[in-house]
PAZAPA-4460 file (N, C-alpha, C; in steps of 0.05 Angstrom, whole numbers, plus 32768, in hexadecimal, padded with zeros to 4 digits):
% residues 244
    n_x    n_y    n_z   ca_x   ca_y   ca_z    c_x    c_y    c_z   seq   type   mol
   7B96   7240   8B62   7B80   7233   8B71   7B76   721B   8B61     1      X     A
   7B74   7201   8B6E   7B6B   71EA   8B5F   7B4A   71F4   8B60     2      X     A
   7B48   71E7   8B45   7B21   71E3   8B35   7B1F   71C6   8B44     3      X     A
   7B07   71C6   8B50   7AFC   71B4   8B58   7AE9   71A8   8B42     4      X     A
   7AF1   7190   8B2F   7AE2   718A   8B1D   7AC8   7181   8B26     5      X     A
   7ABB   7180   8B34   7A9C   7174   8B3C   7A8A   718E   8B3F     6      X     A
   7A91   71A5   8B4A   7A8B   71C4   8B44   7A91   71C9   8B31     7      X     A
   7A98   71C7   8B1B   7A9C   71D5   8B07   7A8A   71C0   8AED     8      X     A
   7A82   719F   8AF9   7A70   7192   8AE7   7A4E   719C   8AF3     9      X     A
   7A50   7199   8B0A   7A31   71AA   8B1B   7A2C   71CC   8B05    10      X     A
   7A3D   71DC   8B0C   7A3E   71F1   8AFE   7A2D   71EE   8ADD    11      X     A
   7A49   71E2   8ACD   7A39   71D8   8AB4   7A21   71D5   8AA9    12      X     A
   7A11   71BC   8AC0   79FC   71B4   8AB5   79EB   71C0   8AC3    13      X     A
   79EF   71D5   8ADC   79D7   71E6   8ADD   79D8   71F4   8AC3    14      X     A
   79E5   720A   8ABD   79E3   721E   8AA0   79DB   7207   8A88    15      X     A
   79CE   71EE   8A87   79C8   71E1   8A73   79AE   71E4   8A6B    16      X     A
   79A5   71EB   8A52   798E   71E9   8A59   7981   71C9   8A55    17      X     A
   795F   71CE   8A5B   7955   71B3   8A5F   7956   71A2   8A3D    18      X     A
   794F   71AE   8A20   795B   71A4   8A0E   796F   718F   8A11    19      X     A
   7981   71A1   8A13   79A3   7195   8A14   79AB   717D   8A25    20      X     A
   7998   717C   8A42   799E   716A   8A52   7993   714B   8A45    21      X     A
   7975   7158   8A36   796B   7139   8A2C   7977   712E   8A1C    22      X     A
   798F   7138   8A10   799C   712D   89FC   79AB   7112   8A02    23      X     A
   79AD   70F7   89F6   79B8   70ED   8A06   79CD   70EB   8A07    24      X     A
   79E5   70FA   89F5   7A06   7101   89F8   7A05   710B   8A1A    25      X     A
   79F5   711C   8A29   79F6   7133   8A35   79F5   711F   8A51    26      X     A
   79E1   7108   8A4B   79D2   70F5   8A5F   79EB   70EC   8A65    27      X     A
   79F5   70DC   8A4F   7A0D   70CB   8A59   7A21   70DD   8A6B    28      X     A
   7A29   70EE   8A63   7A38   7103   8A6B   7A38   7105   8A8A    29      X     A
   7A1B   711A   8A90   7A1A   7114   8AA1   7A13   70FA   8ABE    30      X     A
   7A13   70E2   8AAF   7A15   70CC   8ABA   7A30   70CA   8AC2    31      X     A
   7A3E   70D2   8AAF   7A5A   70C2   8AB1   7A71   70E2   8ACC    32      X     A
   7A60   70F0   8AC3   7A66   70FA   8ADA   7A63   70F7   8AFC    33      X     A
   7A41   70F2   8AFA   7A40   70E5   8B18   7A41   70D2   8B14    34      X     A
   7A53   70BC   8B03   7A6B   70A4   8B15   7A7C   70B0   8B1F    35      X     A
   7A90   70C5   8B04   7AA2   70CF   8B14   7AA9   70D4   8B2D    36      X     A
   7A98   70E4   8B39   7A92   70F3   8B56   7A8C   70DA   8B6C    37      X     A
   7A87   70C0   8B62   7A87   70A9   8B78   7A96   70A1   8B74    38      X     A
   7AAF   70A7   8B61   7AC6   709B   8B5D   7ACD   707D   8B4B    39      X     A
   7AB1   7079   8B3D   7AAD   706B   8B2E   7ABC   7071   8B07    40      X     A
   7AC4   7059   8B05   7ACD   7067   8AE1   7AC4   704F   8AD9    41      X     A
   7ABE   7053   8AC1   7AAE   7039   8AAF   7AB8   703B   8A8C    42      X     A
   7AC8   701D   8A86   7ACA   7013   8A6E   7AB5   7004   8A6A    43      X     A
   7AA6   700C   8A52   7A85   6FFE   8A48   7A8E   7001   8A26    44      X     A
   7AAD   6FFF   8A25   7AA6   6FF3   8A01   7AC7   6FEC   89FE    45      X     A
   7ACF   6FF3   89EB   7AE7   6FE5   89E4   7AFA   6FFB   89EF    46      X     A
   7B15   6FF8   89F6   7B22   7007   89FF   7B3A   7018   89F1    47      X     A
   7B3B   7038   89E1   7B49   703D   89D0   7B53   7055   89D8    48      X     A
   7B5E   7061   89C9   7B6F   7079   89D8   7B67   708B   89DC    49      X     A
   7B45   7093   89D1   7B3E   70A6   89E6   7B30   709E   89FF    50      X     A
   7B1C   7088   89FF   7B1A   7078   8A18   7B30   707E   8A2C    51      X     A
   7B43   7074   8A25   7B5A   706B   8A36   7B6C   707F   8A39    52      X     A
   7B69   7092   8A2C   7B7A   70B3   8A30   7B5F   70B7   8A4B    53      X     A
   7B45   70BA   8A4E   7B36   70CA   8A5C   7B2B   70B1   8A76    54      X     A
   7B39   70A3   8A70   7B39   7088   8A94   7B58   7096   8AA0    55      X     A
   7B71   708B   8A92   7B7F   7095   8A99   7B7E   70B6   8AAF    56      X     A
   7B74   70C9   8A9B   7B73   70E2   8AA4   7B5D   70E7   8AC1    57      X     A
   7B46   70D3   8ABE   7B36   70CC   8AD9   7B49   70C5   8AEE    58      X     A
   7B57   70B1   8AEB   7B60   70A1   8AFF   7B77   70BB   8B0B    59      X     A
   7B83   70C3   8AFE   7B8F   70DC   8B12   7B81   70E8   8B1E    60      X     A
   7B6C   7101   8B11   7B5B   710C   8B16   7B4B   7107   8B37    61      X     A
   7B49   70E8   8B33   7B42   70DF   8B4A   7B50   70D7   8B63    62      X     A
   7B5E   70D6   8B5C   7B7E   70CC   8B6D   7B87   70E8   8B77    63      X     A
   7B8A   7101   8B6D   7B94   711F   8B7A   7B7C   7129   8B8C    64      X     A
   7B5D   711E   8B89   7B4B   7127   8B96   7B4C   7118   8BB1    65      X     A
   7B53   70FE   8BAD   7B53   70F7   8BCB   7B65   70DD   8BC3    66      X     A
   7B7C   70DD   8BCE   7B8C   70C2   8BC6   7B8D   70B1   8BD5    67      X     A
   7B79   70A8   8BED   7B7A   7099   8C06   7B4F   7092   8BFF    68      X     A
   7B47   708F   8BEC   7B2E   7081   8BE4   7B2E   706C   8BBF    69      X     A
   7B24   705B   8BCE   7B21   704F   8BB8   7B15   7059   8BA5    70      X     A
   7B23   704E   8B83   7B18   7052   8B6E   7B09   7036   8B63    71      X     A
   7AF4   703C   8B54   7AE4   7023   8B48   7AE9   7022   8B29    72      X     A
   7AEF   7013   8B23   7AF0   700E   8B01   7AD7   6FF8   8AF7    73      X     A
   7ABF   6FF3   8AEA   7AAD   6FEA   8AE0   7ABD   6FE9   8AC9    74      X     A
   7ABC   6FD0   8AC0   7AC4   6FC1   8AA9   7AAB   6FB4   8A8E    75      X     A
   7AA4   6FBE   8A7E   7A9B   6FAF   8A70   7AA2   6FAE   8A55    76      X     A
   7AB4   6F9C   8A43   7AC8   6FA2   8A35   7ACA   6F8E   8A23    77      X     A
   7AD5   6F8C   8A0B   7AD8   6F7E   89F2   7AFD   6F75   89F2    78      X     A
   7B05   6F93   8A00   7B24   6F92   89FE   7B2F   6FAD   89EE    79      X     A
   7B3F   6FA8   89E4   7B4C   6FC6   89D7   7B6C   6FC2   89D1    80      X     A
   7B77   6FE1   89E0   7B91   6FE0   89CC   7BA4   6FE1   89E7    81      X     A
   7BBC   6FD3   89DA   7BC9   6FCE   89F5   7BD2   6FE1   89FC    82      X     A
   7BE4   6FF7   89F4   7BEC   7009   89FB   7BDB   7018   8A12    83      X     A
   7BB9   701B   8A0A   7BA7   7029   8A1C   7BAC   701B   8A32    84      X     A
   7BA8   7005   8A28   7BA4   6FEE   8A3F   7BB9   6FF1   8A5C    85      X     A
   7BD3   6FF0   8A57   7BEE   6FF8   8A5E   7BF2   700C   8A6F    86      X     A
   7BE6   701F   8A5D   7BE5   7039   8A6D   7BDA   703D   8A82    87      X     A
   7BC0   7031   8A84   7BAC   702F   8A9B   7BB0   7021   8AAC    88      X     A
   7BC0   700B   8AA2   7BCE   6FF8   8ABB   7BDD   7007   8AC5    89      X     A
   7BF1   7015   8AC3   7C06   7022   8ACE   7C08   7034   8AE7    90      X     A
   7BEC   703F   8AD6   7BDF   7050   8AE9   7BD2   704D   8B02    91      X     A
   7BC3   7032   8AFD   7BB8   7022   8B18   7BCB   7024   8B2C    92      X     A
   7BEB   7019   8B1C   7C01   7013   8B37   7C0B   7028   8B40    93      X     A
   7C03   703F   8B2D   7C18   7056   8B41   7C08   7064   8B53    94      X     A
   7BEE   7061   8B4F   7BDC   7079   8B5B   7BD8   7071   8B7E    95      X     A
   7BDF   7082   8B8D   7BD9   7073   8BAE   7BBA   706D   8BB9    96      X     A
   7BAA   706E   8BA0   7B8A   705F   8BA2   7B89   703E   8B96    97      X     A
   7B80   702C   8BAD   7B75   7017   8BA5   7B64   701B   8B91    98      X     A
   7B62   7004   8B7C   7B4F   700A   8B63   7B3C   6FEA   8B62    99      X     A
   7B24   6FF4   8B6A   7B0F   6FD3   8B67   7B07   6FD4   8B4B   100      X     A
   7B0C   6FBA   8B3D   7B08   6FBC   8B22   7AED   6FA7   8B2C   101      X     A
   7ADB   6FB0   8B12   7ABF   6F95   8B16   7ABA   6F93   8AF2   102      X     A
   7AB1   6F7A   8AEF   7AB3   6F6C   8AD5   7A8F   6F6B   8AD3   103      X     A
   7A8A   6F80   8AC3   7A6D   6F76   8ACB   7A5E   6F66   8AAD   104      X     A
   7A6A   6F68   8A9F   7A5B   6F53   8A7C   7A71   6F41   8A7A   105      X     A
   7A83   6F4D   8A64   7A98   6F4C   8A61   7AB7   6F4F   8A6C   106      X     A
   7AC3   6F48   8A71   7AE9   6F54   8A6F   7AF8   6F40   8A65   107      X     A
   7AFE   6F4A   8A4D   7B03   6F3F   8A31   7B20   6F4A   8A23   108      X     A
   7B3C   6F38   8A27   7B46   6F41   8A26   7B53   6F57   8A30   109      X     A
   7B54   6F75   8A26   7B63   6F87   8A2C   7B57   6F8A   8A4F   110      X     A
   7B39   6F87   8A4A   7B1E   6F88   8A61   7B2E   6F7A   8A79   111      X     A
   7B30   6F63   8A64   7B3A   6F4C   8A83   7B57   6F55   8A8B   112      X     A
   7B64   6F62   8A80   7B83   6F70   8A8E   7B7D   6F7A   8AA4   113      X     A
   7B6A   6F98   8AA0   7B5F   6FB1   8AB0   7B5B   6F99   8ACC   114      X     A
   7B47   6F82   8AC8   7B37   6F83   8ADA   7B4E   6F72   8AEF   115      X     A
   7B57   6F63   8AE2   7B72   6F55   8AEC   7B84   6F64   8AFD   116      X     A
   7B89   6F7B   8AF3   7B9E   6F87   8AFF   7B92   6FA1   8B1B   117      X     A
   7B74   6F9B   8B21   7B70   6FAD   8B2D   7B78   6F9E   8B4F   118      X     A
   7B72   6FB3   8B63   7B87   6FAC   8B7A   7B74   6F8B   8B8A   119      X     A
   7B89   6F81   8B90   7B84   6F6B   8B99   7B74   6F67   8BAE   120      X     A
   7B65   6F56   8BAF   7B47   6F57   8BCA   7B31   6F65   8BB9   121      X     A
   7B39   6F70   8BA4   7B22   6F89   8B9C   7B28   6F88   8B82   122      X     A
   7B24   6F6F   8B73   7B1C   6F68   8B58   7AFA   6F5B   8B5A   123      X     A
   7AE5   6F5D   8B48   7ACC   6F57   8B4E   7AC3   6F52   8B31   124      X     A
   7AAE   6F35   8B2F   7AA6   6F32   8B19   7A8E   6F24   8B23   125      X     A
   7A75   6F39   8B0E   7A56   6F30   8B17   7A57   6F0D   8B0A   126      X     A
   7A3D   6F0C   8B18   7A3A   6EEA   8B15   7A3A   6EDF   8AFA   127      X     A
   7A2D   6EEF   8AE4   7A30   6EEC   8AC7   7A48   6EF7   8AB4   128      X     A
   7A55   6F00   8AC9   7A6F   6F0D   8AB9   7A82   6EF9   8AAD   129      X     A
   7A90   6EFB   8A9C   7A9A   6EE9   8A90   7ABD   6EFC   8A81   130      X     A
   7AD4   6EE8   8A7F   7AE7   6EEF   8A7F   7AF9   6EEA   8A70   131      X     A
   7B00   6EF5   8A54   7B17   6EE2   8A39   7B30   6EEE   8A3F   132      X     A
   7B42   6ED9   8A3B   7B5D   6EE0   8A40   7B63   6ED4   8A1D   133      X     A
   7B72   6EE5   8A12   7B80   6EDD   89FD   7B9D   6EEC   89FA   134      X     A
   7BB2   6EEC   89E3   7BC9   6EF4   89E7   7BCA   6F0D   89C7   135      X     A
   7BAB   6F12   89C2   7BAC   6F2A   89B5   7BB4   6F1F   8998   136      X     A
   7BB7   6F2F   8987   7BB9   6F35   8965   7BBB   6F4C   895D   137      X     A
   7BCD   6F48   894E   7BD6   6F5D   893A   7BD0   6F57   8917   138      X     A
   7BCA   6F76   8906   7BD2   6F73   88EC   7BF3   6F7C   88E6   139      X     A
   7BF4   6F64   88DC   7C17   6F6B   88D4   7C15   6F7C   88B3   140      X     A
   7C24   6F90   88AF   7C26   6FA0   8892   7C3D   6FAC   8890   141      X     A
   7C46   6FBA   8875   7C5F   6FBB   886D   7C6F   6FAE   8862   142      X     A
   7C89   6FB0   885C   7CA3   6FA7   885A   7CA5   6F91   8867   143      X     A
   7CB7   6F79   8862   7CBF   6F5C   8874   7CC5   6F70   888E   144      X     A
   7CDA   6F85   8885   7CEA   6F91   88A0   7CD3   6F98   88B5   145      X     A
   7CBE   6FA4   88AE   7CAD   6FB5   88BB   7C9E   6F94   88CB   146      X     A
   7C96   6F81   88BD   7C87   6F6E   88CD   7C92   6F5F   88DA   147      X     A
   7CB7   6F62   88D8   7CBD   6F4E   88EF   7CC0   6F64   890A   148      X     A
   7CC8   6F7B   88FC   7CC7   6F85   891A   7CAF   6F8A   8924   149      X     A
   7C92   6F89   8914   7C7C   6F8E   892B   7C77   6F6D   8935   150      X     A
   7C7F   6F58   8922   7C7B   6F45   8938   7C92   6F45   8953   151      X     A
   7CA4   6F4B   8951   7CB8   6F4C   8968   7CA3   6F5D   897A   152      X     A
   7C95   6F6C   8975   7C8B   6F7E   898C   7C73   6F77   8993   153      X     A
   7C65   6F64   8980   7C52   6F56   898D   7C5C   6F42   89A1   154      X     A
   7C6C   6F35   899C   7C81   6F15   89AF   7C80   6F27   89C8   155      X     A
   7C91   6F47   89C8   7C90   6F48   89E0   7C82   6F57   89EC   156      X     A
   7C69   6F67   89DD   7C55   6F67   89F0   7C44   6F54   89FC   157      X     A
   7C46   6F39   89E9   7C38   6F1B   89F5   7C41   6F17   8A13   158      X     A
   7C5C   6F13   8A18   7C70   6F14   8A27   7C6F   6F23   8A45   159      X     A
   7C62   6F41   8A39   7C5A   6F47   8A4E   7C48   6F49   8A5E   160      X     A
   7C34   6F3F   8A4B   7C12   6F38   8A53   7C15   6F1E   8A5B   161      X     A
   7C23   6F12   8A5A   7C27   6EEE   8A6E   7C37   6EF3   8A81   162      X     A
   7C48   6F06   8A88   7C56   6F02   8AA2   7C42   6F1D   8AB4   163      X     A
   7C3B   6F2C   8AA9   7C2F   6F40   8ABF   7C0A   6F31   8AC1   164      X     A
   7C03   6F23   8AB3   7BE5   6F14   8ABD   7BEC   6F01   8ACB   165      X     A
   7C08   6EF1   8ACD   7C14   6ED9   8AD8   7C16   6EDF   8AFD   166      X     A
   7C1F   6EFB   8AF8   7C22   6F14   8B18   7C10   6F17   8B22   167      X     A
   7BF6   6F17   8B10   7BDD   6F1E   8B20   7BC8   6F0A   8B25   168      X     A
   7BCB   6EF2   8B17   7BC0   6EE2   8B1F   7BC0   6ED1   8B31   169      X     A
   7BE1   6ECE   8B31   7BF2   6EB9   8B42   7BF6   6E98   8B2F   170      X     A
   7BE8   6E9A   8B13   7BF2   6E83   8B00   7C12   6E84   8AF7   171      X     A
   7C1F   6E67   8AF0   7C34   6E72   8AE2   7C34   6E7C   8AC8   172      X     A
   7C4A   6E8A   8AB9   7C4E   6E95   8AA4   7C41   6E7C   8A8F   173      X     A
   7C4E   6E68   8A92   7C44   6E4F   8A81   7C27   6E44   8A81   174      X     A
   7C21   6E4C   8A93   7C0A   6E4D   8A9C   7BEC   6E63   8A84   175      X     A
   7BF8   6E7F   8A8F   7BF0   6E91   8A82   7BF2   6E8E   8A64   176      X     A
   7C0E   6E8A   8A54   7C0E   6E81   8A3A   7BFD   6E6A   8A2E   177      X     A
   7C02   6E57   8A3F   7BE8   6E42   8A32   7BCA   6E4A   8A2D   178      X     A
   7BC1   6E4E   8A44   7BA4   6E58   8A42   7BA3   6E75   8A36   179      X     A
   7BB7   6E88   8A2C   7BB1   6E9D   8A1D   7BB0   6E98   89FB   180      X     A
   7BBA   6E79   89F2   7BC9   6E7C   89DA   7BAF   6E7B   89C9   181      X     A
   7B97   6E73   89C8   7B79   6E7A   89C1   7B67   6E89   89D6   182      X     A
   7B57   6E9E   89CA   7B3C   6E9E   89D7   7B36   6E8B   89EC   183      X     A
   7B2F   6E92   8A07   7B28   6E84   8A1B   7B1C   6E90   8A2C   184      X     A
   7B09   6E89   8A30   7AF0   6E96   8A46   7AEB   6E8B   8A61   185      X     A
   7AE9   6E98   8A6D   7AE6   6E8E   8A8E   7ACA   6E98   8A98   186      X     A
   7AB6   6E88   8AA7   7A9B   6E9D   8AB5   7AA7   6EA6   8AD0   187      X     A
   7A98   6EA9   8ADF   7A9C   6EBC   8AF5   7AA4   6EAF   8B18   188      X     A
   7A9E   6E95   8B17   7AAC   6E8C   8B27   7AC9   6E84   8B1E   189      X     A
   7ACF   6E79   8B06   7AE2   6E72   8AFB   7AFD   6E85   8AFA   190      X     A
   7AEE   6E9E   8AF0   7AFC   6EAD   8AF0   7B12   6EBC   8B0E   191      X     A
   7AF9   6EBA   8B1D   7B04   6EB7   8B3C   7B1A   6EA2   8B40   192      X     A
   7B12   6E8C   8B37   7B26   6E75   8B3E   7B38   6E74   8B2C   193      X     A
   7B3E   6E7A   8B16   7B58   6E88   8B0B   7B67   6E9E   8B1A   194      X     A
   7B5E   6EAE   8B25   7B74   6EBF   8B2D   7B70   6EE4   8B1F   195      X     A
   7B58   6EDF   8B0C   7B4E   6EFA   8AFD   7B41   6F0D   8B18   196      X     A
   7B3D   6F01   8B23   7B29   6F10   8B38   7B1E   6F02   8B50   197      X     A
   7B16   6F1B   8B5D   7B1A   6F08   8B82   7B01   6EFF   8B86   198      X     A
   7AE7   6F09   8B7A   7AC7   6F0A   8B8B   7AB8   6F06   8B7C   199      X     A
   7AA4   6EF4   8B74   7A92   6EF7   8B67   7A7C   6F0B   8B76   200      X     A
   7A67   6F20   8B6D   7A5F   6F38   8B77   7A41   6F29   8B80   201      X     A
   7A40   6F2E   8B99   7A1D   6F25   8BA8   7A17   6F39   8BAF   202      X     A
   7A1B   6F50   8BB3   7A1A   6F6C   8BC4   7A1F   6F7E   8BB3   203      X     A
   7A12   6F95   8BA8   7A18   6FAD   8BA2   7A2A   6FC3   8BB8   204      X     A
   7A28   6FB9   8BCE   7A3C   6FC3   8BEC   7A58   6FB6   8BDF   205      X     A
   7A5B   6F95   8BD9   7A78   6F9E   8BD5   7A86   6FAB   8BC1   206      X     A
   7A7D   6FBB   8BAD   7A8A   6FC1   8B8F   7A7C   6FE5   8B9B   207      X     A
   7A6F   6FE5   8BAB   7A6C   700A   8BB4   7A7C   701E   8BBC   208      X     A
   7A87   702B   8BAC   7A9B   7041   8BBD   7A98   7054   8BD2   209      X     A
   7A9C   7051   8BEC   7A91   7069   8BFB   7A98   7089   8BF4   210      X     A
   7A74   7091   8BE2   7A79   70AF   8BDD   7A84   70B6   8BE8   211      X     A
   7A84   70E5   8BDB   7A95   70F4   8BF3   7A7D   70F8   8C0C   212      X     A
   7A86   7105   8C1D   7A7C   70FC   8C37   7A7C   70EA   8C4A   213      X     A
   7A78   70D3   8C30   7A71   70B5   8C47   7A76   70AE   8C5F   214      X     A
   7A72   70AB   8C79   7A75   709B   8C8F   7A69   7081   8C95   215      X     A
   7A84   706E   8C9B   7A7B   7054   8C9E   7A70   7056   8CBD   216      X     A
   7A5E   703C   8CBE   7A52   7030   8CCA   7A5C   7019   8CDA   217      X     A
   7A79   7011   8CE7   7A81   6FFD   8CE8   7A6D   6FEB   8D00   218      X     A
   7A5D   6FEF   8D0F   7A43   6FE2   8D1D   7A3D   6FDB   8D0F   219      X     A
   7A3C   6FE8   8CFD   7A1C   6FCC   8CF1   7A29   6FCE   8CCD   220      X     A
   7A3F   6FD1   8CC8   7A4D   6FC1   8CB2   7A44   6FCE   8C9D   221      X     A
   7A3D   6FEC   8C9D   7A30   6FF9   8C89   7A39   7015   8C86   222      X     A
   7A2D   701B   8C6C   7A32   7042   8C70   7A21   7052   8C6A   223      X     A
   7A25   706A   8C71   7A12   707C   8C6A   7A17   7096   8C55   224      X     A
   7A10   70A7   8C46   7A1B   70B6   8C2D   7A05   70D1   8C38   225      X     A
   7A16   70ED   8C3D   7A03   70FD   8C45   7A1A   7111   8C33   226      X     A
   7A0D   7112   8C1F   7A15   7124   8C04   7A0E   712F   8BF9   227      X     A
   7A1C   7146   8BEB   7A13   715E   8BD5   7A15   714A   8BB7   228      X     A
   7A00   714F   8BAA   79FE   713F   8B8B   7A19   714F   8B78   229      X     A
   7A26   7151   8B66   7A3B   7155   8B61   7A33   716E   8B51   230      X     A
   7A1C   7161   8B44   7A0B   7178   8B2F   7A01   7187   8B2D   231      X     A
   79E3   717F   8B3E   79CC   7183   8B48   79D3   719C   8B5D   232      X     A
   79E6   718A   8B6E   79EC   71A3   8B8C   79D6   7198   8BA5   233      X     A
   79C2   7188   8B96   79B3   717D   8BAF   79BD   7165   8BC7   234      X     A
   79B2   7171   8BDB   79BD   715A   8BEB   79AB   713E   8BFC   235      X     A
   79B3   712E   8C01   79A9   7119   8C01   79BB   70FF   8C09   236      X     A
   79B1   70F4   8C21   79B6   70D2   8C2B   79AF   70C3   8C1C   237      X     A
   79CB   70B2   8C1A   79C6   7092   8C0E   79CF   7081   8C2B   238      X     A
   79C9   706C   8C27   79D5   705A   8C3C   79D7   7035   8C37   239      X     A
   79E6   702B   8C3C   79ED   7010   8C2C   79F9   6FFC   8C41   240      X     A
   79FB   6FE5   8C39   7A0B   6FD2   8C4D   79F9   6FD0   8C66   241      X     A
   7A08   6FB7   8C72   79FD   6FB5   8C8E   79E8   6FA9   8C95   242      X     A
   79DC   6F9F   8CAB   79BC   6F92   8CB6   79AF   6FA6   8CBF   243      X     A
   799A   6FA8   8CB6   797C   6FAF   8CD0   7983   6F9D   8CE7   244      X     A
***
C-alpha cells in the first residue's frame, strides 16, 4: 500500500509539541512542506548535493502523485555544482509534469540553467529578478596528468552548457559562448528578451499552482481551492484569478 506523504507530514506535526514547532529548523520545515503539497519546491541558496539529492527526489515524489499537474520550481540562487544541476535538469525532461520555473532575486548561473530549462510558456521572472550566465570554474590540482584531464572535462562540460542553453533559448551556440565567456547579467525584461524566460510576473495568478482540489473557473478566468490543509487537517477556500 502506497504512504501518502502529506498524511504522514499532517500526522507528524500534530504529535509535535508546541516547543518544537517554535523552533525555527521545525518552521522552515514545516513551510517547506506546505509548498510541497501546492506543488511548489524552492532553491533559496546555492545548489549542492544534498539540495539537489532532495529537489530531485521532490520532483518525482510529485510527478507519481499526480503526473498530469504542474510542478513550480522558485528559484533564488547563487548557482552550484553542475552535476546537481544536471541531474535536475534531466529530471524536468523525463517527468510527464510541466515544470514553471520563476526567478524571483537571483538565477545565477547553475540558478539560471534550472530556470532556463523549465517548460516553455512557463518560465517566469519577477520584475527585479535578475539573471548571470557564465561558463563556470574550476580548481585544477594534482599531477600535469590529473589537470589536463579535469580540464578536458571542464571543455566538455562548457560544451554542454552552450549547446543545451543554445536549445532553450533559441540563441546560437556562438552566440551562447560569447556572452558566457565572463560574468554577465541580464534584468528581467532582458532576460525575457534573451530567451532565459517567457514572462516577466504582474500576477501572483500566473506563477499559482492549482492546489489539490482546485476547480477552475473558466467564466470568469479564475479558481477556486476548497481544501484539507496538509498538516493542520483543516479545511478552507482560497480563491484567485479572474474579475468581480
Amino acid at each position: 500500500m502506497t504512504t501518502n506523504y502529506f498524511e504522514h507530514a499532517r500526522n507528524r506535526s500534530a504529535g509535535a509539541d508546541d516547543s518544537a514547532i517554535s523552533r525555527g529548523t521545525d518552521v522552515a520545515m514545516m513551510t517547506s512542506e506546505r509548498l510541497l503539497y501546492q506543488r511548489i519546491l524552492l532553491l533559496d541558496r546555492e545548489l549542492d548535493q544534498e539540495n539537489g539529492a532532495r529537489l530531485c527526489s521532490q520532483l518525482v515524489l510529485l510527478a507519481a502523485e499526480d503526473p498530469s499537474r504542474d510542478i513550480t520550481l522558485l528559484i533564488n540562487s547563487p548557482g552550484g555544482l553542475v552535476p546537481a544541476m544536471l541531474g535536475i535538469g534531466d529530471l524536468m525532461d523525463v517527468i510527464p509534469c510541466d515544470v514553471r520555473t520563476v526567478a524571483l532575486g537571483m538565477a545565477y548561473s547553475a540558478g539560471q540553467f534550472l530556470l532556463t530549462h523549465g517548460t516553455r510558456g512557463k518560465r517566469f521572472i519577477l520584475p527585479h529578478g535578475t539573471v548571470l550566465m557564465h561558463q563556470g570554474s574550476a580548481g585544477f590540482g594534482g599531477s600535469a596528468a590529473d589537470i589536463q584531464i579535469q580540464a578536458g572535462d571542464l571543455r566538455k562540460n562548457r560544451d554542454l552548457l552552450i549547446r543545451l542553453t543554445a536549445e532553450r533559448t533559441g540563441q546560437d551556440e556562438q552566440t551562447i559562448a560569447r556572452d558566457s565567456e565572463r560574468d554577465r547579467m541580464w534584468d528581467a525584461r532582458a532576460a525575457v528578451d534573451y530567451g532565459f524566460c517567457d514572462h516577466v510576473v504582474t500576477s501572483l495568478d500566473e506563477i499559482l499552482p492549482l492546489a489539490h482540489g482546485a476547480v477552475t473557473n473558466p467564466s470568469r478566468g479564475g479558481f477556486s481551492i476548497d481544501n484539507q490543509d496538509p498538516l493542520t487537517g483543516t479545511t478552507g477556500t482560497t480563491s484567485g484569478g479572474g474579475n468581480e
